[in-house]
N, C-alpha and C positions, 0 to 999 in steps of 0.2 A: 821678671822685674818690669814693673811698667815707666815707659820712657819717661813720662811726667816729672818721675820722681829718680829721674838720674843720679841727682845729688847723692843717694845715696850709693851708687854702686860705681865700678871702677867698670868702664868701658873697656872691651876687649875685642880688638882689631884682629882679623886675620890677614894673612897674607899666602898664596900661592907657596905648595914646598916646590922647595928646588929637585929638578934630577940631573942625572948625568948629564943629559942629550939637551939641551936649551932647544925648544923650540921655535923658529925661524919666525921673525914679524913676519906678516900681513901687509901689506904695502896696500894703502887707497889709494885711487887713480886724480892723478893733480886735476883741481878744478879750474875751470875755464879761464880764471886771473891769474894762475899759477901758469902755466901755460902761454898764454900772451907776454906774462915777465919775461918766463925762458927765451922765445923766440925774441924779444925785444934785446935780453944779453946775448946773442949769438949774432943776431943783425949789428949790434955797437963792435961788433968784435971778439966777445971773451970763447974761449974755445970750451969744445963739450964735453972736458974735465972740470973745469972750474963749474960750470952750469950747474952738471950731473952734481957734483959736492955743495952747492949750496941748496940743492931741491934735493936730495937725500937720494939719486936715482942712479940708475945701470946710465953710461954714457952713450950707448946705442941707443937708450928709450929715450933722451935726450935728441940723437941724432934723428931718431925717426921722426920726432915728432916737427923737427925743423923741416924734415924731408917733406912729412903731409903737407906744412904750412905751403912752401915752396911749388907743390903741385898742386893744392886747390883753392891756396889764398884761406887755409882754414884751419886751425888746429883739431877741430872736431871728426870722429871718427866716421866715416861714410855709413851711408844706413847699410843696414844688414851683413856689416861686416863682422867680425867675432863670432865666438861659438855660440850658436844658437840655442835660447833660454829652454829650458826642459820642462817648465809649468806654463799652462795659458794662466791670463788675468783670472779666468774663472778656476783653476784650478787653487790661484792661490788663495781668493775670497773663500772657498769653500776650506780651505787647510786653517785661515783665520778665524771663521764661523767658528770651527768643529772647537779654536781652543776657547772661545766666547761663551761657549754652551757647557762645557765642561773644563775647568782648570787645572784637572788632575790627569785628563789624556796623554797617554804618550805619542809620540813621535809612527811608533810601532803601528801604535792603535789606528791613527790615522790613518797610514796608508793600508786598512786593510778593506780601503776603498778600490774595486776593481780600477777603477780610471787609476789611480795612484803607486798600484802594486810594483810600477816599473821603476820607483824614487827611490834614494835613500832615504833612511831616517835620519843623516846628517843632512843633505839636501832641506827636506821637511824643518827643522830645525831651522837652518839659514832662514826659511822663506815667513816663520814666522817671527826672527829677530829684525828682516828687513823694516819689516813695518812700525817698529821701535814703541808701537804697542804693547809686545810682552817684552819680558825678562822670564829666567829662571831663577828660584826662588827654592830652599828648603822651605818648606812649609811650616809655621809656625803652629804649632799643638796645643790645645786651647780644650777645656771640656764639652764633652759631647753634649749638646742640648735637644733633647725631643720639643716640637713643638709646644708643651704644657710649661717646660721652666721659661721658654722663650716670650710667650705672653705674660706669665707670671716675672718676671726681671722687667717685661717693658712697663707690667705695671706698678710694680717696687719704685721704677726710679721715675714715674711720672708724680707718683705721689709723696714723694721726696725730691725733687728738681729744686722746689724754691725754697726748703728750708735755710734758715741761715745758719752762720758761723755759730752765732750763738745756740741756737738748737742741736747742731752736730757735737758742740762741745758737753753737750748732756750724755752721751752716749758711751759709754762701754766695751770696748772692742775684746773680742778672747777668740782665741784658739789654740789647737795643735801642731805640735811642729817636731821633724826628729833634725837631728844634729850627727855626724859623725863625727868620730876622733880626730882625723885627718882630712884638713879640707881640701877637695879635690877637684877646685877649678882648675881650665888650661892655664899654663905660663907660657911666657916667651922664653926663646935661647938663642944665644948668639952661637953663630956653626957656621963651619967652613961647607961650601955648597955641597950636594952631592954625599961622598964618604962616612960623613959624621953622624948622619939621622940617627941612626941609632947604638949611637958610640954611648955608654953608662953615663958619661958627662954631660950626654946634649936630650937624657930623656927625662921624662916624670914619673917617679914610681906608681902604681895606682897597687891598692888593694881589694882583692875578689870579694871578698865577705868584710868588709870594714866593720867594728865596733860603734854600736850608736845608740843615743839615746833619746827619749821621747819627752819633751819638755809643753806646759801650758803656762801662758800668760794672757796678761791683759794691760791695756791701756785707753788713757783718755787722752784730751788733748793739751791738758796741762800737767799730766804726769804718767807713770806707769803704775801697773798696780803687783800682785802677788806673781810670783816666779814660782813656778811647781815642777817638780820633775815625776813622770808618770811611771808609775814602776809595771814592768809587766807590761800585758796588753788591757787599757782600760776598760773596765766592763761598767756600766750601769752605776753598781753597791759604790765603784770607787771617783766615779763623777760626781755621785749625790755627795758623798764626802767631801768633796772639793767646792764642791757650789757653796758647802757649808763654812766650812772653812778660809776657800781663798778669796771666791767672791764676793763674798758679803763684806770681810775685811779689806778686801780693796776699794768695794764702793764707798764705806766710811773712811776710809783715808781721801780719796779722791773725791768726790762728793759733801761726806761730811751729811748731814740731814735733807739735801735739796734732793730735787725730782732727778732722776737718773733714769736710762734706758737699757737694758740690758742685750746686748749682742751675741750670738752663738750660731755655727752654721746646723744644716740638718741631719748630721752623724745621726744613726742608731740609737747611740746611747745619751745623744742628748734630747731625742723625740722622745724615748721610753714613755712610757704612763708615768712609772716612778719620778726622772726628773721632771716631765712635765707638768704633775703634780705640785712637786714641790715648785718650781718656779712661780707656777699659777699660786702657789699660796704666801709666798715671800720677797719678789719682786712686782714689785708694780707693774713694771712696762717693759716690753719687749718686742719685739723684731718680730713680725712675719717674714722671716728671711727666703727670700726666694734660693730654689737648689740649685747647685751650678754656677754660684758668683762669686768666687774667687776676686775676681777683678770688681767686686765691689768690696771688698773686704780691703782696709789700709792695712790691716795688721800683717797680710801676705806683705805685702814689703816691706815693713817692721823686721821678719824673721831674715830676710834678704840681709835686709840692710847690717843684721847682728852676726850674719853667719860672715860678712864682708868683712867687718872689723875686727874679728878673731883669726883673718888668713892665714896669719901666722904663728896662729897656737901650734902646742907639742905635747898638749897631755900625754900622760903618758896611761890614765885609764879612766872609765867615765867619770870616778866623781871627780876626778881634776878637771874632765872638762863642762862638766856640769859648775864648780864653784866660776871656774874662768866664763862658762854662758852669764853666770848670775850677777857679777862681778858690772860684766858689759851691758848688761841690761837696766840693771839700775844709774848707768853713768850716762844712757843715752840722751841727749839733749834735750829741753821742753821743743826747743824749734824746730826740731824735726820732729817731732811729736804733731806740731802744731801743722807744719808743711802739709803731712800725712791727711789729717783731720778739714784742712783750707781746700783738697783735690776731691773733697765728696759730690758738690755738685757738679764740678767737669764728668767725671765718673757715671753721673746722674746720665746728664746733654749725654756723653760718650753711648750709653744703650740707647738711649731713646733714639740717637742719628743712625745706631744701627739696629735698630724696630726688637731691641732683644736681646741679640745676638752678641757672641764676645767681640771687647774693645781690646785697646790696645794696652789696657792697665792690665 
């Protein structure tokens, strides 16, 4: 789901599970103002309980640090006192470099620099969150692009950057999508810490082989067009049927006689000779669609958006949930139709800032 187009999806927060053992804060070492307060309440009188409870600290770390004050006029820790750092400067620039050059390194990988071999991989870790440079990150999963789609997308949306509302609104959007019976986003649950994880009450059922079905549409940006349900695995004979059939009568619903564009991504069976024949001989205009662009497709969040508003179906076998797809599809708003249709040249800008390559749609 690309963020743009939030509206349509219900944001889903994580949060930390709980276990048995709560693991212990991390305490940061109070900064130098934090510090001069303490010893200033200790000089007025208040004693190193009340201190310690209002700086969150052990009342001896309280105490010592009156004690330093007291012996060097300084709360600052004397040089080379504490346990001595186990990276040089150069060690950690080179641990920085190595994630600069490559963002999918491990920790491991790293140290299988002789100079390094003596570190942890939690040490290695530390030294590259100190620099607040990185974070870790699942990696987001995005289509593989060989360098050929990656020039072909940068040149799709260079050539399409400036068109306008009104020319996007010519266009035709379709594709495939499957659906299962039972939707099987994460949910939240309220549990008592620790014991409950996975008590029958605090889990999600999931199913290994789910039931599901294969559905095509289309829409523009003042309306949707034919809802198809795909029987089988679609071959060729039964695309051309449907180009026959669905999109021709969606374009005269939606169109009506004006110039219209036709949109389709680069499946197999919609390059075939057979349908590409026929499109070359029955629609006017069509898409050089570059392979690999999902994220220039609105309809990919079209099918989000529809699979979002049925969370709480229960068919109870496909054609129920095929009527209940068809049901929600024909109800969905023109303005988010329209929303979908308004984010094409962000979409555009979005490849071209990144020379090609997948954006965040």
């Amino acid at each position: 789901m690309a963020p743009d187009d939030d509206t349509f999806m219900a944001k889903v927060g994580r949060r930390p599970s709980s276990s048995k053992k709560s693991k212990k804060a991390i305490k940061k070492p109070l900064t130098e103002v934090l510090r001069a307060q303490l010893v200033g309440m200790l000089e007025a009188g208040a004693t190193q309980r009340d201190v310690a409870l209002k700086f969150s600290i052990d009342h001896r770390t309280a105490g010592r640090i009156y004690a330093r004050y007291l012996q060097r006029k300084s709360t600052k820790r004397a040089p080379g006192s504490g346990r001595p750092r186990k990276t040089t400067p150069a060690d950690d620039r080179y641990i920085n470099q190595q994630v600069r050059r490559d963002r999918f390194i491990t920790a491991n990988e790293i140290k299988e620099n002789p100079c390094l071999s003596n570190l942890s991989s939690g040490l290695i870790r530390r030294r590259i969150a100190e620099t607040g440079e990185f974070q870790s990150f699942w990696a987001s999963k995005k289509p593989f692009l060989r360098n050929k789609n990656v020039k072909a997308r940068l040149k799709w949306a260079r050539d399409h950057v400036s068109w306008t509302v009104a020319q996007w609104s010519r266009v035709l959007w379709s594709d495939e999508s499957p659906f299962v019976l039972v939707y099987n986003r994460k949910k939240r649950c309220w549990r008592r810490a620790g014991h409950e994880r996975y008590k029958q009450w605090c889990t999600q059922g999931s199913v290994k082989h789910d039931k599901k079905i294969m559905v095509w549409g289309c829409f523009a940006a003042h309306g949707v067009g034919k809802f198809y349900r795909v029987e089988g695995i679609m071959k060729k004979e039964q695309y051309l049927d449907m180009l026959n059939t669905q999109v021709l009568p969606s374009a005269q619903k939606l169109f009506n006689n004006e110039d219209w564009i036709f949109q389709q991504d680069n499946d197999p069976k919609h390059t075939s000779k057979l349908c590409k024949a026929w499109v070359r001989d029955n629609i006017a205009q069509t898409f050089d669609w570059p392979a690999q662009s999902p994220d220039l497709n609105p309809i990919e969040n079209l099918w989000s958006y529809l699979d979002w508003k049925l969370k709480d179906r229960k068919p109870s076998n496909e054609e129920e949930l095929f009527k209940c797809l068809q049901q929600a599809w024909e109800n969905i708003p023109i303005a988010d139709l329209m929303h979908l249709v308004d984010s094409m040249p962000r979409r555009c800008k979005a490849v071209i800032e990144a020379r090609g390559h997948s954006t965040k749609y």
